[in-house]
C-alpha positions as CSV (number, residue, x, y, z in Angstrom):
1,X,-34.4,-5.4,-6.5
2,X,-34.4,-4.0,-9.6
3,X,-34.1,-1.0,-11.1
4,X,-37.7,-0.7,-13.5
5,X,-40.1,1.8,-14.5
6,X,-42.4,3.9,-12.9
7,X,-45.0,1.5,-11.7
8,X,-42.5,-1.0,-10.8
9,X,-41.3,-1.7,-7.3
10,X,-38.7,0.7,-6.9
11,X,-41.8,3.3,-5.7
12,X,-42.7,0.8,-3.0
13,X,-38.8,0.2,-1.5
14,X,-40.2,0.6,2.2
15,X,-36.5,1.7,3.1
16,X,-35.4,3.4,0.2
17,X,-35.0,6.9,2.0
18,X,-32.9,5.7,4.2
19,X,-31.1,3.6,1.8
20,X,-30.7,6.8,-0.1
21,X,-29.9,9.7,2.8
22,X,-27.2,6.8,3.7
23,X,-26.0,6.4,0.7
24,X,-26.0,10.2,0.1
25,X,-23.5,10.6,3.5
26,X,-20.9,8.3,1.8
27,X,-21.0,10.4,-1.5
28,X,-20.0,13.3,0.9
29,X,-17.5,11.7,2.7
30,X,-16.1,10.2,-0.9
31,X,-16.9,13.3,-3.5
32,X,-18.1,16.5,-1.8
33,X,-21.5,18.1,-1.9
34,X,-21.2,18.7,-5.2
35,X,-20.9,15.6,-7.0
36,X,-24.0,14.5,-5.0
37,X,-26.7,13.6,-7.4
38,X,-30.5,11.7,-7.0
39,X,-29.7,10.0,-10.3
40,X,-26.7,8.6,-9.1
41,X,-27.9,7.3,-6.1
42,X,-30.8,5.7,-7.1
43,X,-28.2,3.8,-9.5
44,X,-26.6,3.0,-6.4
45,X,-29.6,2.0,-4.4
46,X,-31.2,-0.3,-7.5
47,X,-34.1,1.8,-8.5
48,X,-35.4,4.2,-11.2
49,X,-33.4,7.3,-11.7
50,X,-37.2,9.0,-10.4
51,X,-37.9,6.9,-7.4
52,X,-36.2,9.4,-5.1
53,X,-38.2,12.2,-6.2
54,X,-41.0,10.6,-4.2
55,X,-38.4,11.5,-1.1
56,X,-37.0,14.1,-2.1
57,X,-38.4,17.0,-4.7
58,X,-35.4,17.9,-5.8
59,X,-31.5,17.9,-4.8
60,X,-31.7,20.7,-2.1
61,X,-34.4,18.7,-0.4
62,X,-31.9,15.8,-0.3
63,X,-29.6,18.2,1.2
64,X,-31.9,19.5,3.7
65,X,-33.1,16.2,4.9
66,X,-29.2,15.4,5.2
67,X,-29.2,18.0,7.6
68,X,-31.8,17.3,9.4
69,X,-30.6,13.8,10.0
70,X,-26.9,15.1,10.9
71,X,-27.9,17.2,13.7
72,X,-30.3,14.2,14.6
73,X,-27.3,12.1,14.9
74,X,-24.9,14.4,16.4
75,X,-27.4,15.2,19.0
76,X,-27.7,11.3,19.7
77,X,-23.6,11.0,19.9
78,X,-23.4,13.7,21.8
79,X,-25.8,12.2,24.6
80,X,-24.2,8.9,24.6
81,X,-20.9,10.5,25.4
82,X,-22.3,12.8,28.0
83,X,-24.1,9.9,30.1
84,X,-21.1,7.3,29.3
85,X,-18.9,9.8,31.1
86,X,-20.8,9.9,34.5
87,X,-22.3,12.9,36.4
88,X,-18.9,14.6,37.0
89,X,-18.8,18.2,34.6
90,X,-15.4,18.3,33.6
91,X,-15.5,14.1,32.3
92,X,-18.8,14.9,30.6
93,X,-17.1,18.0,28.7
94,X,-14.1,15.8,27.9
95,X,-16.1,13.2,26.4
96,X,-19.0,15.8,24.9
97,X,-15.9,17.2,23.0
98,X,-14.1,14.7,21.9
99,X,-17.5,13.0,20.7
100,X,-18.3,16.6,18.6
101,X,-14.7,16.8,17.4
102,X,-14.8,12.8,15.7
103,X,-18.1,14.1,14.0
104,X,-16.7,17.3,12.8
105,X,-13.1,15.5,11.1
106,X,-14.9,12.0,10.0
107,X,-18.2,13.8,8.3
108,X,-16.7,17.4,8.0
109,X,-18.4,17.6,4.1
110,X,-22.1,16.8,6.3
111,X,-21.1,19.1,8.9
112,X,-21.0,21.7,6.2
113,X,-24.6,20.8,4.6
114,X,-25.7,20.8,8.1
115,X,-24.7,24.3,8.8
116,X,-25.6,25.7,5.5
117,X,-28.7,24.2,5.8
118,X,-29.5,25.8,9.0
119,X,-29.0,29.1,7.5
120,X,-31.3,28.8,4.9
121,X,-34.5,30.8,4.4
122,X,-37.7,28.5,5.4
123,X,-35.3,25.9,7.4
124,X,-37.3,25.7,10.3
125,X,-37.1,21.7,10.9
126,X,-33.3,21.9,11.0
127,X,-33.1,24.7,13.0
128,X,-35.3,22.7,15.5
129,X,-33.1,19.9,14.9
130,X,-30.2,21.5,15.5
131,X,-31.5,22.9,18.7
132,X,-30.9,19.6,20.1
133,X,-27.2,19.2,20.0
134,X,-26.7,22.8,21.0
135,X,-29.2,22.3,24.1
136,X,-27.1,19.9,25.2
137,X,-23.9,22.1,25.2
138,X,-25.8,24.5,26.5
139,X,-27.0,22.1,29.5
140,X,-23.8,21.5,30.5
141,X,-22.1,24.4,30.9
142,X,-24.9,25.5,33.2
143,X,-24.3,21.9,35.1
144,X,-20.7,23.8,35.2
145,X,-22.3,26.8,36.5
146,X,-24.4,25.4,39.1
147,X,-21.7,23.6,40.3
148,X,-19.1,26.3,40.6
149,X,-16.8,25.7,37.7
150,X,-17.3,28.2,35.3
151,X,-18.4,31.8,36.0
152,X,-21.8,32.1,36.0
153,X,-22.5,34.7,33.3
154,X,-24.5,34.4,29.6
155,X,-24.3,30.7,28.8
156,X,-25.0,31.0,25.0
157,X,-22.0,33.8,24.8
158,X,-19.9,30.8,26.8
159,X,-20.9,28.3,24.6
160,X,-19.8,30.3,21.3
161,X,-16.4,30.0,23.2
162,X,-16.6,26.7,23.6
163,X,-18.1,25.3,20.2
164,X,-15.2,28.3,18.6
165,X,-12.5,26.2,20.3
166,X,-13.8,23.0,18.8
167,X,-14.5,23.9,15.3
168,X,-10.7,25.8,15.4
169,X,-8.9,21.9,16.0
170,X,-11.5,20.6,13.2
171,X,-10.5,23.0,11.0
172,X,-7.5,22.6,11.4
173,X,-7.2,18.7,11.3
174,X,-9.5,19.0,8.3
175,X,-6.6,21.0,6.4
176,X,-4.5,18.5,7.2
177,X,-2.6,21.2,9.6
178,X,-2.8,18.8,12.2
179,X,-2.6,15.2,12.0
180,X,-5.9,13.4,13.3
181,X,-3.9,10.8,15.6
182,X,-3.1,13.8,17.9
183,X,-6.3,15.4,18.2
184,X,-7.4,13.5,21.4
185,X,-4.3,15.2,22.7
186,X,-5.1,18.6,21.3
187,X,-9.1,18.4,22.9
188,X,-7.6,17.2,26.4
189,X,-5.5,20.4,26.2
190,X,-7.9,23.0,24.8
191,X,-10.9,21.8,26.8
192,X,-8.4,22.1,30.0
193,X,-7.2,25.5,28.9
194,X,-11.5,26.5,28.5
195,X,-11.8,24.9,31.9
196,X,-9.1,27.2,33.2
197,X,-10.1,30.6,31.3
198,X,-13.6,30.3,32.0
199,X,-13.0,29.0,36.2
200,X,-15.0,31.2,38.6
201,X,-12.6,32.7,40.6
């Protein structure tokens, strides 16, 4: 295809927001947030410079729908590892960790769309989308709490612990303080250490 005028068939690209929210996630990975640009990507995606804007009003709306779809895919990656791991609570946390931590270091630039976008006045669809990858944090440390585990107690104040631990090693790793090869190493140790400080006793 073509890039063409307005009535061409750029406007009928059955895929092209797709095409574009994917090509928008290698821009971040590549440039940053802020050399991400609708006219660039619809150069990249063979279409006129205003095909996107049938997707996507503007550029925060690209960003937004960005978010939506990271916390989307998180959410899914996050399940796979849970239910890969078995029904055991302390392999599911490994492997729900892990999973979160290779999100948070390979797409750290969408990780930050996502959570500015969440934070945003009139954000409601990626707050709901959100919702679905903390749920699942949530659900498991009450699987750990029902089982004996962890101290039964507040489970959202439990999982700030938790999800503060994990974004700690990404930050770090993401600042090049830590080198990336050791951070299985450095989640098997920090999840064990959680497991230990937060054992009901």
């Amino acid at each position: 295809m073509t890039a063409g005028g307005d009535g061409d068939d750029a406007y009928h690209h059955r895929n092209l927001r797709a095409t574009l929210l994917e090509a928008a996630e290698r821009s971040l990975r590549e440039n940053g947030a802020e050399q991400l640009s609708l006219r660039e990507l619809a150069r990249e995606a063979g279409v006129s410079h205003a095909a996107p804007r049938r997707h996507f009003a503007d550029r925060q709306a690209l960003l937004d729908a960005l978010a939506e779809s990271g916390f989307a895919r998180l959410g899914a990656e996050l399940r796979t590892a849970r239910d890969a791991a078995g029904e055991a609570f302390g392999p599911r946390l490994h492997a729900v960790a892990v999973a979160y931590l290779r999100f948070a270091t390979e797409d750290a630039a969408l990780l930050k769309v996502m959570f500015a976008g969440k934070h945003r006045a009139g954000a409601e669809r990626i707050v709901e989308a959100a919702a679905v990858p903390f749920g699942l944090l949530h659900d498991l440390i009450r699987q750990g709490q029902e089982e004996g585990v962890l101290e039964p107690g507040d489970v959202q104040r439990t999982g700030v612990v938790l999800f503060a631990t994990m974004q700690g090693i990404a930050a770090l790793v993401n600042g090049a303080l830590v080198a990336p090869e050791l951070l299985d190493g450095i989640v098997e140790t920090a999840v064990d250490q959680f497991l230990r400080g937060s054992r009901r006793t």
